[in-house]
N, C-alpha and C positions, 0 to 999 in steps of 0.2 A: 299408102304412099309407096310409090316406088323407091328402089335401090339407090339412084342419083339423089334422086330428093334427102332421102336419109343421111347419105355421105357428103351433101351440099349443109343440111343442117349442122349435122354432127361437126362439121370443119368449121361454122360459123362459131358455134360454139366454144369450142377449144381456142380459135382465136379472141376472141372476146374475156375467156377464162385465162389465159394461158400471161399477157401480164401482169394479172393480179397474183397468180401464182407464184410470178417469179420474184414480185416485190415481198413476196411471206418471205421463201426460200430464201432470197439474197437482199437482206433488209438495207436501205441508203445509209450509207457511210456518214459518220457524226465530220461535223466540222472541222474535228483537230485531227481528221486522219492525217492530214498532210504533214505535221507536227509531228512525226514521227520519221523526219528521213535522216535523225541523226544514227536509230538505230539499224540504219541500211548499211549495209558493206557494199559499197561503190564499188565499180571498177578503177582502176590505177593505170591500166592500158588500153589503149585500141590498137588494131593492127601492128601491134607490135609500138606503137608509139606511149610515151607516157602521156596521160591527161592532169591538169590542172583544173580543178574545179571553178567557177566564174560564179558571181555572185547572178539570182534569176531577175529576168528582168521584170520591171511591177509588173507586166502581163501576164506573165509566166507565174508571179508569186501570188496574182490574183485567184489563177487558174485551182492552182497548186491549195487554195485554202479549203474547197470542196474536191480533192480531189482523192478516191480511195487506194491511198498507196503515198509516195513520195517521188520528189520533182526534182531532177538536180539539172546544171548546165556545165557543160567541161568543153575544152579549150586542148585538139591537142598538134598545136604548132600551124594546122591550115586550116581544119576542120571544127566546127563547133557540133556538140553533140547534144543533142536535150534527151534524157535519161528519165524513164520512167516506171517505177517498181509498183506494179499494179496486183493489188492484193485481193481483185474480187474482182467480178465482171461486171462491165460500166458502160453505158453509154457516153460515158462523160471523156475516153477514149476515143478520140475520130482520127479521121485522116489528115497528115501535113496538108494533101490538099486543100482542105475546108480552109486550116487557118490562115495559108498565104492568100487565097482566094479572097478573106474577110477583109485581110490587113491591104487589099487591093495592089495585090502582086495577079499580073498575071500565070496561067498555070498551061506549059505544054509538056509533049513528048512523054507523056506517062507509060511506064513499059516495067517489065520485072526484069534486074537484071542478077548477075550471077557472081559475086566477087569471087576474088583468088585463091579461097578457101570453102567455093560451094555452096555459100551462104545466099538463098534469093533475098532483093532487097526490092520493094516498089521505088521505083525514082523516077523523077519528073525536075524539070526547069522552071523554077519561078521567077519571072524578070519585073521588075521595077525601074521605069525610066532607061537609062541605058547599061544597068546592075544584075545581072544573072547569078543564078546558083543553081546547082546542082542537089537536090534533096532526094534525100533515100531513106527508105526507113521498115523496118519487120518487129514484128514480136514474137518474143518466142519465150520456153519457158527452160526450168534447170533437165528438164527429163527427153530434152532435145528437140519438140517438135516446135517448128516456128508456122508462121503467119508475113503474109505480105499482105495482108486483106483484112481490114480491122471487122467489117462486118463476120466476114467467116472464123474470125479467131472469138467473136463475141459470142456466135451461138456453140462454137466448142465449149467455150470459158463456163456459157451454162449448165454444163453436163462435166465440166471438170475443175479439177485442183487447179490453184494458183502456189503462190505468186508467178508471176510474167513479168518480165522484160522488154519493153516499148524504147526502140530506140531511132530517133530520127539524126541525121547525118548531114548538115548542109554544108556545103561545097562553093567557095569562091567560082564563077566559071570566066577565064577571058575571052574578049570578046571574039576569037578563034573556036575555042569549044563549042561541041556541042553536045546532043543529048549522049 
């Protein structure tokens, strides 16, 4: 067998090997993980603004029952934030995109952009009939490195400590605004 062959097996392999591996390594989260966001220390601010927490919506509380970490939703004066303390690495983590996409919002203008503190965020415009918003959202964790990329923060997450930080940002837009 030649050299390519070898390293064309050998990759089959590992790929084939390599989620059952990671299902040993990082066993699925029991059902009551979610049941644990009373012992989370929330944020109390964004940008400087105070947040008020909002009760989840059943989607969100759906979500939130297989979910390994905890869900919260806050409120602070224009901005709603969905909040999430993600305590293992999960597929169960996706992009805002997927979900406006599901709930059949359209999805444009996707771009990284850069707030006033240097913070990258992924943001995109999701509109529904004549209703826009503005959504942003990164993860990141307490040791400072973040993610705008759920995919690329998932295969760090499998080679690293948690918990993480998931935080999505939607944004009223009027119908002036844009991306």
């Amino acid at each position: 067998m030649n050299t390519a062959r070898i390293f064309l097996v050998g990759a089959c392999l590992l790929a084939a090997v390599l989620p059952v591996a990671v299902r040993a390594w990082f066993p699925a989260p029991s059902a009551t993980a979610a049941v644990r966001s009373t012992s989370v220390e929330w944020p109390t601010h964004f940008r400087g603004r105070p947040l008020t927490q909002q009760p989840l919506a059943a989607l969100d509380a759906r979500f939130a029952s297989n979910f390994p970490g905890a869900i919260a939703r806050f409120f602070d004066g224009s901005n709603t934030l969905i909040v999430r303390r993600v305590t293992q690495p999960t597929r169960r983590l996706h992009p805002a995109t997927d979900c406006f996409r599901a709930a059949g919002y359209s999805v444009r203008g996707a771009s990284a952009m850069a707030d006033s503190a240097g913070n990258y965020w992924h943001c995109f415009v999701a509109a529904q009939g004549a209703r826009s918003w503005r959504v942003c959202e990164r993860i990141h964790n307490d040791k400072a490195a973040a993610w705008t990329d759920v995919s690329a923060w998932y295969w760090d997450a499998l080679f690293s400590s948690g918990p993480w930080w998931a935080i999505t940002v939607v944004t009223p837009l009027q119908a002036q605004d844009g991306v």
